[in-house]
N, C-alpha and C positions, 0 to 999 in steps of 0.2 A: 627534542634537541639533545645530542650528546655535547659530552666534554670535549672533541673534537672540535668544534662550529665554536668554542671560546679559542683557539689557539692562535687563531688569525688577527690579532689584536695586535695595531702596530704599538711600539715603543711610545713611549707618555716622557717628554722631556722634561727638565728641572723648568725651573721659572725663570731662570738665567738664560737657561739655553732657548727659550720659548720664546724671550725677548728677540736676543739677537738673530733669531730664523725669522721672524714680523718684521721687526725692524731692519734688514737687511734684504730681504725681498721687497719692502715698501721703498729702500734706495734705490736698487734693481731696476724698476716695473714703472716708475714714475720718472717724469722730466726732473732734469736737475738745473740746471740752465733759466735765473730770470735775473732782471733786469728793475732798478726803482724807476726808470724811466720806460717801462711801460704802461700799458695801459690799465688804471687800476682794478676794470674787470676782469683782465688777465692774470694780475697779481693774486687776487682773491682767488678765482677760478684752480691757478696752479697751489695755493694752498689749502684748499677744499678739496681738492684731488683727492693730495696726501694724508687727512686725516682722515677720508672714506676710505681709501685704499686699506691704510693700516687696519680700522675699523673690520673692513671684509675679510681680510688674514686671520684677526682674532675671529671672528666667528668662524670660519673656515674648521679652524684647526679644532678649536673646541668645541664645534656640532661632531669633529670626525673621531671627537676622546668620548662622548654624549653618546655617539650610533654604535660605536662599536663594543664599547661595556655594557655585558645585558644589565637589562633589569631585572630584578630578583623576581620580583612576582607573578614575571611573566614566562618564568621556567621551569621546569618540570619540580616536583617538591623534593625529590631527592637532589636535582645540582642546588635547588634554594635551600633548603638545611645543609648540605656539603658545606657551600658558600659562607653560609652563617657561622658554623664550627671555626670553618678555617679563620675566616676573617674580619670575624665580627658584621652582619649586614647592619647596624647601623652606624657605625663608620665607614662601610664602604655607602651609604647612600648618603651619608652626610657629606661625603667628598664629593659625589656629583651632583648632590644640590648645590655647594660652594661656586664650583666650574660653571651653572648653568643661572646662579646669582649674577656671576663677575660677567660673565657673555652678555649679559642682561646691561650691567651696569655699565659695559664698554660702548653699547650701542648707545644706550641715555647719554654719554659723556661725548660718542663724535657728534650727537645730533646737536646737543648743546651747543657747539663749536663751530660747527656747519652756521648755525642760526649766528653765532657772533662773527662771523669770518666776512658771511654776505654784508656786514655794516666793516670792516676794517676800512680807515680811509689812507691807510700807507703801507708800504713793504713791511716797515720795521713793526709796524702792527697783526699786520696778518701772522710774520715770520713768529711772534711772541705767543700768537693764540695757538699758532701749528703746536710750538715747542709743549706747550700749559697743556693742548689735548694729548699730546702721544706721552707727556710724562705723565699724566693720567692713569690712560689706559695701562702705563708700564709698574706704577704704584699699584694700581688693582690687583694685574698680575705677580707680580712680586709676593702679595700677600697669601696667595693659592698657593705656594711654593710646598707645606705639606700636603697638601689634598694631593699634588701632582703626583710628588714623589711614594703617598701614599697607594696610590692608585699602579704605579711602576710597578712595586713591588707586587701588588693584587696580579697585574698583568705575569710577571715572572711568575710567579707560583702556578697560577694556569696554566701558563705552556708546557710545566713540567708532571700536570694530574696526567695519569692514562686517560685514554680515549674510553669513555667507560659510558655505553648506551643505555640504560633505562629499563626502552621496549623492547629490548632484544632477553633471547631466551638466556639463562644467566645460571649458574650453579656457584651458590655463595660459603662460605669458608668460615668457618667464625669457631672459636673456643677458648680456652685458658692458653696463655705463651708456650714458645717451645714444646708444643704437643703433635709440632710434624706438619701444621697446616701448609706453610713453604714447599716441605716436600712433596706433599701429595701435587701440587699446581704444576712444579719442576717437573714430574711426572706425565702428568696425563697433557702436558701442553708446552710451547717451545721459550716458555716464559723461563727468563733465568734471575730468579729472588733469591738474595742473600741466604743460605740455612747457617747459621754459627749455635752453638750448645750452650747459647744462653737467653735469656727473657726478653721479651721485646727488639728483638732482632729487626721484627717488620716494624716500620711507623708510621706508614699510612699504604692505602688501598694499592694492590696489583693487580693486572688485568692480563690472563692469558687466555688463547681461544682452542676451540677444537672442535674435529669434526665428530659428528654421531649421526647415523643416516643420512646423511647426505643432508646437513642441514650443521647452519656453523653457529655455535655455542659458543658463551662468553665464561671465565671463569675468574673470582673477583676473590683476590687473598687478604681478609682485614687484619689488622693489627689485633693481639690478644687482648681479652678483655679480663678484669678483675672484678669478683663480686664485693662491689661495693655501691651507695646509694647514688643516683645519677648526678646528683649536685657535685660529687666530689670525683668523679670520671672526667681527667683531663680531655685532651683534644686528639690525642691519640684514638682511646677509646673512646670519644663520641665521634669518631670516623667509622667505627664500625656498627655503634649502636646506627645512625644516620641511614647507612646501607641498609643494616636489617630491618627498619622499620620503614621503607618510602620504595623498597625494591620488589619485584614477584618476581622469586626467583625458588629454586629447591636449597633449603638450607642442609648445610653440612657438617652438623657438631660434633669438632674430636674430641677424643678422649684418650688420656694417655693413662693405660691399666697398671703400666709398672712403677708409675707416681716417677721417673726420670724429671720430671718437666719442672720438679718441685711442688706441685700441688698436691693433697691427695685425693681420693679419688671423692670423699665424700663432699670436697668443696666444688669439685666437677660437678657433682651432679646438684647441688646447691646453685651453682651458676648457672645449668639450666633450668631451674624451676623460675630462676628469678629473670630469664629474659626470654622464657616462656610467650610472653605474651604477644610480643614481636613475631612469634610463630605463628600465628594467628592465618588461617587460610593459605597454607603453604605447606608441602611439600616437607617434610623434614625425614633426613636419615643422621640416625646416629654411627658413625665410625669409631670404631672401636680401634686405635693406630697405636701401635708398635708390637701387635701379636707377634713377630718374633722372640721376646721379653717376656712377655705374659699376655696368656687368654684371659676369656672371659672363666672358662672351668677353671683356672685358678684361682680366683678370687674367695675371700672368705666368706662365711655364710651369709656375714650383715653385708658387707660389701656388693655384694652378690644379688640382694634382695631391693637394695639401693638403685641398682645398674637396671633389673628388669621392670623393676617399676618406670623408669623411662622409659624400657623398651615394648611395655602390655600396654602403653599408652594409645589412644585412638590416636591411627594415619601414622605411626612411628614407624620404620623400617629398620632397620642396625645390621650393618656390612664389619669383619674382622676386618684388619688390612694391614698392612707391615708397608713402608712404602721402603726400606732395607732391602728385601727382597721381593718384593714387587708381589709379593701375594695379597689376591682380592683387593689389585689398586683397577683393572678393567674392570672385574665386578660391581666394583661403587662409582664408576663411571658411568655403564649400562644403565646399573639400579636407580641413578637421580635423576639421569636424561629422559627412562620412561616415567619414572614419578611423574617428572614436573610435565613431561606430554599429556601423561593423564590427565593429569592436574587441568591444565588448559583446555583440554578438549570437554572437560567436564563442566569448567567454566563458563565455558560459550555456548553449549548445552542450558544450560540454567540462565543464561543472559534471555532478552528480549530479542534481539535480533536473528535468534536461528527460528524464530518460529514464522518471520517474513521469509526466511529460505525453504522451511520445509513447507510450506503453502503452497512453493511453485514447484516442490518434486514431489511425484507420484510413484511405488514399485507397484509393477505389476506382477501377479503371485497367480498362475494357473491355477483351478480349482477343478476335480472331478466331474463333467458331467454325467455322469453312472457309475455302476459297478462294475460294470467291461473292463478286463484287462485290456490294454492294449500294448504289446509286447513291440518291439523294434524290430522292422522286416531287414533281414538279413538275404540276401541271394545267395540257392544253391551252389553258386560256382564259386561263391568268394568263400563259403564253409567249405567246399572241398581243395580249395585251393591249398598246395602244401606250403607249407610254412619255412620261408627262403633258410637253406642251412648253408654256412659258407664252409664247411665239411664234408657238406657231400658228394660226391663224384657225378654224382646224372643231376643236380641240379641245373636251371636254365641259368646259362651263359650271357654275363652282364658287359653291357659295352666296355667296361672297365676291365673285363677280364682278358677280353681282346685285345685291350690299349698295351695292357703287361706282357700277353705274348709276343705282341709286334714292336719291344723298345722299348715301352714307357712311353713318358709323357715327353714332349720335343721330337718323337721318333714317329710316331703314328698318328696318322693322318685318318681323320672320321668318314668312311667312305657314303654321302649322304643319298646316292643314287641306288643305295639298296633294296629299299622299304618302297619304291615306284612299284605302283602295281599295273602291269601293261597285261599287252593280252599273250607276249610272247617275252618270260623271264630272263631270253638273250640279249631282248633289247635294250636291257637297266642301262648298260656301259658304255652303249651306242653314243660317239660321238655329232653332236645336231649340229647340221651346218648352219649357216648363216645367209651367203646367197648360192643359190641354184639357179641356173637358165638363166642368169642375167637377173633376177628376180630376187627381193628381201625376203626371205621366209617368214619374218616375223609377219608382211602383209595377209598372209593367209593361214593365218591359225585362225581365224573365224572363216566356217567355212560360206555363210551369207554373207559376203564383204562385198562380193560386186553387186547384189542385188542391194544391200543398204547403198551403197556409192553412187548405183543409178537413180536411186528415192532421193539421193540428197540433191543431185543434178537437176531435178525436176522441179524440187524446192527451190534449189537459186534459181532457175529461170522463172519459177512463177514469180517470185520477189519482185527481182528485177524486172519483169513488166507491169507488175503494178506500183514502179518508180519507187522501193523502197529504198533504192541506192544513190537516189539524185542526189540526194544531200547529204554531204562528205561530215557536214562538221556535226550534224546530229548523229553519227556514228561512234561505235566507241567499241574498243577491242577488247573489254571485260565490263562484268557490273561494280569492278572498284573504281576505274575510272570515271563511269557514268555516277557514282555518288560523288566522288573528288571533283568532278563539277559541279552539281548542283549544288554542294554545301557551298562552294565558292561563291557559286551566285546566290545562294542565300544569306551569305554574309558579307557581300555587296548590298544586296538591297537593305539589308539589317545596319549598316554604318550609313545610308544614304535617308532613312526613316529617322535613325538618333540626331543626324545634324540637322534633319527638317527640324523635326522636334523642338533642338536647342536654339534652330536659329527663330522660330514661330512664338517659344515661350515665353519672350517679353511684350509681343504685337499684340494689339489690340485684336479681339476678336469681331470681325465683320459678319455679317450676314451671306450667302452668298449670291442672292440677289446685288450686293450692293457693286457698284462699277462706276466705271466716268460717266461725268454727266454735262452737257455742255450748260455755257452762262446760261443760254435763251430755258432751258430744264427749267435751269434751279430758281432762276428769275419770274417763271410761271406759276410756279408750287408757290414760293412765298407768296404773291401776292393773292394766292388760292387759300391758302391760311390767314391773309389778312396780317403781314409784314413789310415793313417798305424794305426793299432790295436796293434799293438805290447804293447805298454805302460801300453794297460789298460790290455792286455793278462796278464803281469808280476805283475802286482797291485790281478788283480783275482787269479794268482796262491800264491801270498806273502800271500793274506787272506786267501787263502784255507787253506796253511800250521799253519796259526797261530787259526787256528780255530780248524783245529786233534789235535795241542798239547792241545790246553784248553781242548776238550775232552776227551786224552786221560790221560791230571792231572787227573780230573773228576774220569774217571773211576778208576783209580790206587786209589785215595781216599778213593771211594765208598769200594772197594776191601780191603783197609785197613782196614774200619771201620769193616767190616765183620770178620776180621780177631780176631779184640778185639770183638769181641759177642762170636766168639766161644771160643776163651780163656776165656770169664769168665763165659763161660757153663761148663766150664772141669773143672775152679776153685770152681764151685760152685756142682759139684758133679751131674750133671746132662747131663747125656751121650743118644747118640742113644739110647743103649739099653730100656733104662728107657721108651724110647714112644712109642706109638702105630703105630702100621702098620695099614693108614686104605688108599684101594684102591690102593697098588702096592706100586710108587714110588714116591708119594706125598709127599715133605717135609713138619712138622709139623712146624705150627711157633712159635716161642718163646714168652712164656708169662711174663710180665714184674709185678713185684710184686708193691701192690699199697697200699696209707693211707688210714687210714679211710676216710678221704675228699676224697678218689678218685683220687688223686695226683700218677703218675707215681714216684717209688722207684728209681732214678740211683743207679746201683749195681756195678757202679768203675766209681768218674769220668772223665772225658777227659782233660786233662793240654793245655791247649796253647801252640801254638809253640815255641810262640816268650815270653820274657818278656817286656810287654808294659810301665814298668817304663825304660827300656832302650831306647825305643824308641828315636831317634834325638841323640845317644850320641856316644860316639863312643868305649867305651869299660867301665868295671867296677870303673876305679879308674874315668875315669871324672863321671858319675854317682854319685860316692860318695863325690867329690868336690862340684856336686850341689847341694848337701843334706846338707852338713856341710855350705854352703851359705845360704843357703835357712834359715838354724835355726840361722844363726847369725844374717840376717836379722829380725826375729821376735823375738830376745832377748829384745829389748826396751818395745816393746808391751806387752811381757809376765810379764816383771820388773815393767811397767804400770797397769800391770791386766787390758788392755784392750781387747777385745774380738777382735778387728781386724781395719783398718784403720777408720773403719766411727762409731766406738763407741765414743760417746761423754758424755755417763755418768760421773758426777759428783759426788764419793763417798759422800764427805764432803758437805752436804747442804749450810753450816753456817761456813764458814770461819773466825777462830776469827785474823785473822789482819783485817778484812771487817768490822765485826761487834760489836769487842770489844774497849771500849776506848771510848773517844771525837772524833766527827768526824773533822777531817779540810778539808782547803781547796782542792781542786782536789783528794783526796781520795776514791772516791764514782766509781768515773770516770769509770771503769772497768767494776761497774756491769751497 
């Protein structure tokens, strides 16, 4: 994870501002509207709402301050020492244990409340418990007011770190102040860091990139460091000690020879024997920066002796550079990019998992089998072949040289009918017609064409009399169409198996022996096994009976309904006589007369048996005792002009006892 993936951290409000975003979302989102005359499970209910609602806000919000600040331990050990440096981690963890206390203690407080709410036995009680749980919940919050605002600030200072990755390939910058570090990054990258001509210019980490083979490079400019013990190295510099110890990257120690920077050279080289150790497995070149001022041959003998003793050191490399004039500033760019490749690739050489890779590759390396030379056969004609001179006069003449004589290119046309090799070289340009004699030329460039055409003729006729053409739909006029069928009917048959399938997989599995069987069967077997059937004999004859009568209602119905079709054929003046006789004693059937839409006319129609407003009653006068209830019941509502129990319209917007006059005390209360 880079420093990137923390920028996206929303804004962390004060404790004030935290209140009234809950507590004004909870006005929002919930009913406002209740009544002491209603029902006291409603009353409880709508104040139960309220103290879960608000409840679900604060968790909300503080699981979203909880997810989105990492945790330390869970990040790479350079952002968690960065972290640490900047901002102390055990106040930044003591702040979101507070936040993850209070979320804690908000949920014990509505639950509490919920449980006293469900006994409230009035408005004015519930309305008390509401108020005692959210001033609660808002006393909790109140009291987080530094963590929040501590946690703000955490957030602002994150969004303003560079974006600075880890695992990415990295060439890192570290030395004594004003030794040019700034410049060199301004340089080789489109980073623009303050240079000013005095000490500690930079105060924390810069990040510029660049390319080097085709592969993009991170470049990370730390604040100067002072030789001094690590206890008394402010925060400045344990930004850069932080980087150089938790980062792989090629380090880059400047040195300033002309002592400009204020140091001199032997506290230089003092301060790298003492953060030496930080070098440990990496890559180091020493820069040697402001060779325009002074070399290293300038330096005096001790001086001198000093320098190359870092420089004879194993793995050291040491580049001059002037970043003034730009000399040997590509040089020490090259130099630390291949270092640190080397580096890497040496690395992963030495690790355990290149030897799972080289397991699976094999080179293979030809080996002699004799002492036989064996030379490369070369053909006589390609050794005597002369060797194309574009000077020479009798050289062979290239299409291109024709293309130049005839125009150039747009002017000359490639004449492709040259290179035909006929039997008579006049005919190359010969125009080929198309039809002759009435006849396609193309037909007859095979010159067996009639004799294949009579073989094929032969073929359809034998087909077609061995009736391969009777059947039109088994035919198909390519083999994609004859697969675009049969996958279709195989996946037909394929969705007609899955719904067998789904509709068989609750059924009980039968035998397939097993089938109807009649009473006199099953009344045999039993008594063959020694069971009396009598029971179920009387069960089978009790359903039989009750299955003729439903039949024969059924049919007596059917019979009815027939009975009103022909009465209101007689009503309607249309008799036998009126129809057609066609084919003996065929009844004609009745046409029903229809809308314009197409809609069947009923031409009488059918009453119900029963009256379904009687239904449940027991004769007409209680029927009309529930009706004259029923409208005594909805007199209030009618006298309310409300539409029905859950209309809560309020005619009157503006109530003038609410809104007219001086207000006083407890007056407002209601709205």
């Amino acid at each position: 994870m880079s420093t990137s993936g923390l920028k996206a951290i929303a804004p962390v409000p004060k404790a004030s501002d935290f209140l009234d975003i809950v507590l004004s979302k909870t006005q929002r989102k919930t009913p406002t509207v209740i009544h002491k005359n209603f029902k006291i499970s409603r009353i409880r209910n709508f104040y139960m709402r309220k103290v879960k609602f608000t409840q679900d806000s604060f968790d909300e919000k503080l699981g979203a301050i909880l997810e989105e600040f990492p945790i330390i331990d869970d990040l790479h050990p350079f952002l968690s020492s960065l972290l640490n440096v900047l901002y102390d981690k055990n106040h930044y963890k003591l702040a979101l244990g507070q936040l993850r206390t209070a979320r804690h203690l908000i949920d014990q407080v509505a639950k509490d409340y919920v449980r006293l709410l469900k006994f409230g036995d009035s408005l004015y009680r519930c309305k008390q418990l509401k108020r005692a749980a959210l001033g609660r919940m808002a006393t909790i919050m109140k009291r987080q007011n530094e963590a929040l605002e501590f946690l703000e600030e955490v957030r602002k200072h994150i969004s303003r770190l560079p974006a600075i990755d880890p695992t990415a390939r990295t060439l890192l910058i570290c030395g004594y102040p004003n030794v040019g570090k700034s410049s060199f990054i301004n340089k080789v990258t489109r980073a623009d860091v303050d240079v000013q001509p005095y000490a500690f210019t930079t105060k924390s980490l810069f990040v510029g990139h660049l390319d080097h083979r085709y592969m993009r490079w991170q470049v990370i400019d730390t604040p100067g460091i002072l030789d001094h013990p690590l206890e008394e190295m402010n925060n400045i510099e344990m930004q850069s000690i932080t980087a150089l110890a938790h980062l792989k990257a090629c380090i880059l120690y400047f040195m300033d020879l002309s002592e400009q920077c204020g140091y001199s050279v032997e506290a230089q080289c003092q301060l790298f024997h003492s953060i030496k150790p930080l070098f440990a497995n990496k890559p180091t070149v020493l820069v040697l920066n402001k060779a325009d001022v002074a070399r290293l041959d300038d330096l005096t003998p001790e001086r001198r002796a000093m320098v190359d003793e870092i420089i004879n050191a194993e793995g050291i490399r040491h580049v001059q550079v002037s970043c003034y004039t730009d000399e040997g500033v590509m040089t020490l760019k090259t130099t630390a990019c291949d270092a640190l490749l080397e580096h890497r690739v040496d690395t992963k050489l030495k690790g355990n998992k290149v030897n799972a890779i080289l397991n699976r590759l094999h080179v293979a390396q030809p080996k002699p089998r004799d002492e036989v030379v064996r030379a490369p056969f070369i053909p006589e004609a390609v050794k005597e072949r002369k060797k194309f001179d574009k000077n020479d006069p009798n050289r062979r003449r290239l299409e291109r040289d024709i293309e130049l004589e005839e125009g150039g290119a747009g002017v000359y046309n490639i004449n492709l009918k040259k290179n035909y090799m006929l039997a008579n070289e006049e005919w190359k340009n010969d125009i080929m017609p198309e039809i002759m004699d009435g006849k396609n030329i193309a037909d007859f460039i095979d010159p067996e064409i009639l004799e294949k055409l009579e073989a094929l003729e032969r073929e359809e006729e034998k087909l077609e009399a061995e009736g391969f053409y009777e059947s039109e739909s088994d035919m198909f006029d390519s083999d994609d169409e004859r697969e675009a069928v049969e996958a279709k009917s195989a996946r037909e048959k394929k969705l007609i198996s899955q719904s067998t399938k789904k509709a068989m997989k609750n059924r009980a599995a039968l035998p397939r022996t097993a089938g109807l069987r009649t009473l006199s069967e099953l009344t045999t077997e039993m008594t063959k096994a020694g069971l009396d059937p009598s029971r179920i004999q009387e069960r089978a004859e009790m359903l039989a009976k009750v299955q003729g009568a439903k039949r024969k209602r059924e049919r007596e119905e059917d019979e009815a309904g027939m009975d009103v079709d022909e009465e209101m054929g007689d009503e309607s003046g249309e008799g036998e006589g009126e129809w057609m006789d066609v084919d003996g004693d065929e009844v004609p059937k009745l046409k029903r007369a229809k809308a314009n839409s197409g809609a069947v006319i009923a031409k009488k129609a059918r009453h119900p048996r029963s009256n379904r407003q009687l239904a449940g009653l027991r004769d007409e006068t209680q029927a009309s005792k529930a009706v004259k209830l029923r409208n005594l019941g909805q007199r209030e509502r009618n006298m309310q002009a409300r539409a029905g129990e859950s209309d809560r319209a309020i005619k009157t917007k503006m109530p003038k006892h609410l809104f007219a006059g001086k207000r006083k005390m407890g007056k407002t209360d209601r709205r």
